[in-house]
TORTI-113749 format. One record per residue (C-alpha): residue in one letter; x, y, z. Coordinates in pm, whole numbers, padded with zeros to 5 digits, always signed. Layout:
BEGIN
AXYZ;...
END
This chain:
BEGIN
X+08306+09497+04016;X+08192+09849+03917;X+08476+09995+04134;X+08549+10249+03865;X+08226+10318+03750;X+08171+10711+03867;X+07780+10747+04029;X+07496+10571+03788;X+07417+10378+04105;X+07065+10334+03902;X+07188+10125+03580;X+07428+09922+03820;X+07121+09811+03990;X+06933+09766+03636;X+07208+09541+03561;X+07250+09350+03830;X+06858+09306+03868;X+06861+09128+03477;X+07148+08938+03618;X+06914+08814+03976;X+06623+08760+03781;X+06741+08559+03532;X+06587+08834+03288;X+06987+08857+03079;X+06921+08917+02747;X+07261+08770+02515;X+07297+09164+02348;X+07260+09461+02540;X+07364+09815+02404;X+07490+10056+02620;X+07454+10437+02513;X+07518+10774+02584;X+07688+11108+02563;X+08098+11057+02608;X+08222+11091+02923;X+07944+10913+03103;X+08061+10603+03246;X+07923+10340+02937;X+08267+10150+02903;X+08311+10155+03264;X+07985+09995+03311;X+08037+09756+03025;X+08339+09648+03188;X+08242+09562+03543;X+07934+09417+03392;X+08167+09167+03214;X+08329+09099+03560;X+07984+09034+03718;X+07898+08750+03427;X+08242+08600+03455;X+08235+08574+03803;X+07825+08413+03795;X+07714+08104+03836;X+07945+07995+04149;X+08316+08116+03963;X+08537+08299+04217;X+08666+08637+04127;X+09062+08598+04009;X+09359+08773+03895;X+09258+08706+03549;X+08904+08885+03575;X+09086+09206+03738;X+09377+09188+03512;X+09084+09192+03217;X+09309+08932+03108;X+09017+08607+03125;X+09014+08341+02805;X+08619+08443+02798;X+08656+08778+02754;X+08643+08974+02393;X+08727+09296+02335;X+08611+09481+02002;X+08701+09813+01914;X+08800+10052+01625;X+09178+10016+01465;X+09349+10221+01153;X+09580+10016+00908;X+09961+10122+01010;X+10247+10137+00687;X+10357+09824+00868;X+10113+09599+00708;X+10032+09447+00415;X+09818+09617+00161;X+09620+09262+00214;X+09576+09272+00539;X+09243+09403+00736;X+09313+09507+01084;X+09151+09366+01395;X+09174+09428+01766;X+09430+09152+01828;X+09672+09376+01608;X+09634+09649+01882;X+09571+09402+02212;X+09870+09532+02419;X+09812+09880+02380;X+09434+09804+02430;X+09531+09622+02756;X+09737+09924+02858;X+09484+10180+02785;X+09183+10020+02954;X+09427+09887+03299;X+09521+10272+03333;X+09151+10392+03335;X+08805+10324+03190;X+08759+10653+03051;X+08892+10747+02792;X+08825+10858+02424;X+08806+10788+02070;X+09107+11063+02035;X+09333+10845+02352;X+09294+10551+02140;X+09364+10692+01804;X+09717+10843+02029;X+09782+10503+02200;X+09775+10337+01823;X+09998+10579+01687;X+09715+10730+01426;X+09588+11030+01559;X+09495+11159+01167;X+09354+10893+01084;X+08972+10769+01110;X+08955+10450+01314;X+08677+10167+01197;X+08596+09841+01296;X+08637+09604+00963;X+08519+09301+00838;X+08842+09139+00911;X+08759+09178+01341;X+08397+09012+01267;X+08531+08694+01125;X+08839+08707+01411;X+08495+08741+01679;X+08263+08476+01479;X+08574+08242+01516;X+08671+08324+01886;X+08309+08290+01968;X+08236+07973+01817;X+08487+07800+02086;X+08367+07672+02407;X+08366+07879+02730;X+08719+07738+02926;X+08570+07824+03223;X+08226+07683+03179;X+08013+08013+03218;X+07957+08306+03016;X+08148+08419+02705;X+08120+08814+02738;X+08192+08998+02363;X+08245+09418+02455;X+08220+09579+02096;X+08283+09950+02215;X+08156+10179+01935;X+08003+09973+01668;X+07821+10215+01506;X+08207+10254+01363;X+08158+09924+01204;X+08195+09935+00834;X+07914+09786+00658;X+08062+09389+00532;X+08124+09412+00931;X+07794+09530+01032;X+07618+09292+00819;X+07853+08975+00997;X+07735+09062+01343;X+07389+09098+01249;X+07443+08698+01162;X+07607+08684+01535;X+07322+08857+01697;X+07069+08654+01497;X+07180+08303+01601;X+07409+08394+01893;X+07662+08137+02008;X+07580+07924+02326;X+07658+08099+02681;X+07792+08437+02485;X+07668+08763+02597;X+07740+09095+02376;X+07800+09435+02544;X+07819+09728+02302;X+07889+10079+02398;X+07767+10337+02170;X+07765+10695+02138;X+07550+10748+01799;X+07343+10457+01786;X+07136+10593+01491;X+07463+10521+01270;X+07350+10155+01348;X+07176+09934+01132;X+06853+09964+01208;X+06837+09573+01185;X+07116+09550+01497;X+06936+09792+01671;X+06607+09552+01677;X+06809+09298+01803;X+06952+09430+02177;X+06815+09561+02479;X+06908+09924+02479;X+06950+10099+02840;X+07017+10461+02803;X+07271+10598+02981;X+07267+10959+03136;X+07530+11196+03226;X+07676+11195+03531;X+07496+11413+03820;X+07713+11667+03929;X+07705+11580+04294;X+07863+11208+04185;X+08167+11346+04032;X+08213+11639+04280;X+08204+11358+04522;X+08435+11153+04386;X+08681+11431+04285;X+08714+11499+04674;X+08757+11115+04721;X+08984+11039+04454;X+09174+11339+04365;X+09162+11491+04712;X+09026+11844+04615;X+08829+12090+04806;X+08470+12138+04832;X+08496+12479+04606;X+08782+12328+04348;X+08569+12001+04391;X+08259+12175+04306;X+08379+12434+04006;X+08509+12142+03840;X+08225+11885+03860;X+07973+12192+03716;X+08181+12278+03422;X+08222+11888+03338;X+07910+11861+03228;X+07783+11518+03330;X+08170+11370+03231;X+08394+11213+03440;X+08662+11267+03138;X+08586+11618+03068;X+08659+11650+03474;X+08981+11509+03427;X+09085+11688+03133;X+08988+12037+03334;X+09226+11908+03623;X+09506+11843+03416;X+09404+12155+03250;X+09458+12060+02886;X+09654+12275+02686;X+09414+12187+02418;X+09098+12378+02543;X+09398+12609+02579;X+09437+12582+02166;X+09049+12578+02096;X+08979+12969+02348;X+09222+13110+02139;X+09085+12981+01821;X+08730+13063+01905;X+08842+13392+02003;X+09031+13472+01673;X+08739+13401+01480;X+08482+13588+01627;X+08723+13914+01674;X+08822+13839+01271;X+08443+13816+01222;X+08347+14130+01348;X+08627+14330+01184;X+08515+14161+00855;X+08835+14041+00766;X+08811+13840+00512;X+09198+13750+00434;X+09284+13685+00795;X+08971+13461+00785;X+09120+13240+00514;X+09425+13226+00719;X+09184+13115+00977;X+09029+12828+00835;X+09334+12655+00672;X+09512+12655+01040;X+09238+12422+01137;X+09193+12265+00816;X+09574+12154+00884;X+09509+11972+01207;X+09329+11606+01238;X+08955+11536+01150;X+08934+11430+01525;X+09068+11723+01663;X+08902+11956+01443;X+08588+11763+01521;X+08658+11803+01900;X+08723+12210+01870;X+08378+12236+01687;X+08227+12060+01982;X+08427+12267+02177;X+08289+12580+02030;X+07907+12484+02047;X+07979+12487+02467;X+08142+12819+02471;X+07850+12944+02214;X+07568+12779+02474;X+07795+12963+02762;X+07817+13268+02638;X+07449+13249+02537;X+07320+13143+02906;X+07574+13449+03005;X+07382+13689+02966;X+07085+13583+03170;X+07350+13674+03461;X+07253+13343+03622;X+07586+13178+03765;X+07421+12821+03812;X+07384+12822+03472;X+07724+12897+03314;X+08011+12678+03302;X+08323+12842+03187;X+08713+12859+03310;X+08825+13165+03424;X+09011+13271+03085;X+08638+13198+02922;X+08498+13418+03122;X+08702+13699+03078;X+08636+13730+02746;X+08255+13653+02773;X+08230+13986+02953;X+08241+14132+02661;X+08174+13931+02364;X+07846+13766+02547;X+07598+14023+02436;X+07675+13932+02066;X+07482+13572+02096;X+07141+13600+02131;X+06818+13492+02071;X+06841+13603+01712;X+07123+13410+01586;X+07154+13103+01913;X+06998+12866+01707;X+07154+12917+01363;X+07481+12940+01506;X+07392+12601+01652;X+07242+12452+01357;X+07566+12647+01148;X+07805+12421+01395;X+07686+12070+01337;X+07613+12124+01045;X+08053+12158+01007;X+08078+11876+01288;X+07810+11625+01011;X+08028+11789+00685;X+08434+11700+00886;X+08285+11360+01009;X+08217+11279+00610;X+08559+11348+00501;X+08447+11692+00350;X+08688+11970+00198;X+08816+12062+00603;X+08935+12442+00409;X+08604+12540+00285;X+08404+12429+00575;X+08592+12660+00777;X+08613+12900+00519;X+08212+12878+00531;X+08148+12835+00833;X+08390+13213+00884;X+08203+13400+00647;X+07876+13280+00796;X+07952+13437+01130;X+08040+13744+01011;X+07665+13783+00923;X+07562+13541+01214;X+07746+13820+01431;X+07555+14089+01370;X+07169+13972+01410;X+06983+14134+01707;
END
């Protein structure tokens, strides 16, 4: 059932213990950092409850195709529909079927591509709770469990929050709710109180070398590079063997800004900051994250300690010599300087002058010893 789960060998046996000891609570919140494993997990729990109480596995369970089965997830409103209408998950359920049958990992940015919205900002509305509350109110045709998988509901705007509070406050008979979340503190508190949290960790780096010798066939030393600079994510491992053209993008915008920086130019700069102002909130929220890792990199660089750094080939080329520039002087608020862009993009901010800002900052930044 948790065939495509990569390692967390220890929260499979959590969850199948709750299962063996009749311990199953009827919400249980799955979280972590992306890339971990927390849908996979989700979804061959699912299998395990469908499949309980004496029902043989079928095609329908494999297929993720079963009557009992509820998926929840963030949509965006396409110009096809009325100005009426609130969008649910049934509006998206074939390319949600083809997503999830061609792999359990995958991210917010995959989905937003496989709806056709990449620009946009996908939520969960109060249009998908009262399509759940009436889904869930039906029998289960199979006579066991009714599993509901709400994958990131702290996306859940707040008319929908405040319907599956109701849900999770007088839950319907044989229902059990899985939700995968990534920033749980975006919650209500209130639906927070309400589930069993289990904390999910990043992959070990020995479980997806492993399994990128298995699966993909590599060897030990490709194998091994790859599973260190993944960083506990079985996505980010992909992404570096398919060696996205995108990290491709974000090198050669980290390194414009940083040589612009230093040379103090302040034009160029401007240029700077309205080429990613013109690109989607998720992808400019992804290159941000991108450029905290090369920051931490280039920081842990210059300790010279190779079982510490993480970086392609092309990053480290150019961390020869730009390395020495981050230290213990300006580390943190470069850090703090980054999220703070990451917090001011995820609330629809001006995307030109956080740029803008966050350029002229690291000019001084820069220059701190």
């Amino acid at each position: 059932m948790f065939e495509q789960v990569i390692g967390q060998q220890d929260i499979q046996q959590r969850l199948m213990q709750l299962v063996s000891e009749e311990r199953l609570p009827h919400a249980l919140m799955l979280c972590g950092p992306q890339g971990c494993g927390k849908k996979a997990l989700a979804i061959g729990f699912a299998k395990v409850l469908l499949t309980a109480n004496g029902q043989k596995p079928s095609a329908m369970v494999d297929k993720l195709e079963h009557p009992d089965l509820h998926f929840t997830f963030p949509t965006i409103k396409l110009p096809s529909m009325g100005s009426d209408h609130k969008p649910v998950s049934d509006d998206f359920a074939k390319e949600w079927h083809d997503m999830v049958m061609s792999g359990y990992y995958f991210t917010m940015t995959d989905w937003l591509e496989q709806m056709g919205g990449e620009n946009q900002q996908a939520i969960i509305t109060a249009g998908e709770s009262d399509a759940l509350i009436r889904k869930l109110s039906l029998k289960s045709s199979q006579g066991g469990y009714k599993v509901s998988i709400i994958w990131l509901p702290e996306r859940m705007n707040i008319e929908c929050a405040n319907k599956i509070l109701k849900l999770l406050e007088e839950p319907p008979s044989q229902t059990i709710f899985i939700m995968v979340c990534e920033e749980p503190e975006k919650l209500l508190e209130t639906i927070r109180s309400r589930v069993q949290r289990i904390d999910v960790k990043r992959i070990d780096t020995e479980s997806i070398c492993q399994a990128l010798k298995d699966k993909r066939g590599l060897s030990d030393d490709m194998a091994l590079r790859i599973s260190r600079m993944a960083n506990g994510s079985w996505r980010q491992a992909m992404e570096l063997l398919t060696a996205d053209t995108e990290n491709e993008l974000f090198l050669d915008l980290f390194q414009a800004l940083m040589r612009l920086a230093y040379q103090r130019k302040i034009k160029e700069l401007k240029q700077w900051s309205e080429q990613l102002a013109s690109m989607g909130r998720e992808r400019q929220k992804r290159f941000l994250t991108y450029f905290l890792r090369l920051i931490r990199e280039n920081f842990m660089y210059n300790f010279r300690q190779e079982d510490l750094c993480y970086m392609s080939q092309r990053e480290e080329e150019f961390a020869r010599n730009f390395a020495r520039f981050i230290n213990e002087a300006n580390i943190l608020p470069i850090t703090e300087l980054i999220d703070r862009a990451i917090r001011d993009i995820g609330q629809n901010a001006n995307a030109k002058i956080v740029f803008f800002d966050m350029a002229l900052q690291m000019i001084v930044l820069l220059i701190q010893k």
